[in-house]
C-alpha positions in Angstrom: -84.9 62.3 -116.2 -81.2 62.2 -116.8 -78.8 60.1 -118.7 -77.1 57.3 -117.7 -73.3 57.5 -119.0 -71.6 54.1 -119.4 -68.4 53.3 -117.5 -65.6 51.7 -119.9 -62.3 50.1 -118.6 -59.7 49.5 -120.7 -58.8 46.0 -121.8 -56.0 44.2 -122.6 -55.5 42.2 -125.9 -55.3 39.3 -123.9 -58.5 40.0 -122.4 -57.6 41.4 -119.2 -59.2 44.2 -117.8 -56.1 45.9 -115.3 -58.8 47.8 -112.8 -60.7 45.3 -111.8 -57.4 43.8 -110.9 -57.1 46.6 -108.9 -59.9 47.4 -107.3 -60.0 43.5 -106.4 -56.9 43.8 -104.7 -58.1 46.6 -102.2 -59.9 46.6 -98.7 -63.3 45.3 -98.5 -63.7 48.6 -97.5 -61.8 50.8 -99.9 -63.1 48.5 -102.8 -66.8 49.5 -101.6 -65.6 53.4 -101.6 -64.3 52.6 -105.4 -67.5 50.9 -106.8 -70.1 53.1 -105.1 -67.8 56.2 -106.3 -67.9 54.5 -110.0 -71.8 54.5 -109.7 -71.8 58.1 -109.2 -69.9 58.8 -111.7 -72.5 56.7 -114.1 -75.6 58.7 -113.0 -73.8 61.8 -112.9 -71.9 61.6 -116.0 -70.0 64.8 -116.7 -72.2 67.1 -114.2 -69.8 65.5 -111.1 -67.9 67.8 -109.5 -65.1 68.1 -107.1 -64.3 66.3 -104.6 -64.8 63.0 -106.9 -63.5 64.2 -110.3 -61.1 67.0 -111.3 -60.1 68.4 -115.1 -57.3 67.1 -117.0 -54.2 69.4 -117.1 -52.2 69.1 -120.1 -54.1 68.4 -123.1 -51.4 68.8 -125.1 -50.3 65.5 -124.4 -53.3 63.8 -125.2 -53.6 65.8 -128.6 -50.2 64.1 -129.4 -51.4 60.5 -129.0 
């Protein structure tokens, strides 16, 4: 059995959530792509691989914040 991860978007202080304005602003089609490839990443948490997901260069940066 493996462990379901949780998908969190960021939102706004005024509430608004700024990719679900984007992903409901794509193709049918494309928007279909995005949510299935969102599911994935759920189930597979931080064992998905390339092609979906890819490291993060410069950490550095982050570290700042």
């Amino acid at each position: 059995m493996h462990k379901i991860f949780e998908v969190d978007f960021y939102r706004k202080e005024n509430g608004n959530v700024p990719v679900v304005d984007f992903l409901y602003s794509l193709t049918p089609k494309l928007r279909a792509k995005a949510f299935r490839d969102i599911e994935l990443l759920k189930d597979m948490g931080n064992e998905l691989r390339e092609p979906y997901v890819k490291a993060i260069k410069g950490m550095a940066l982050l570290k700042r914040q």
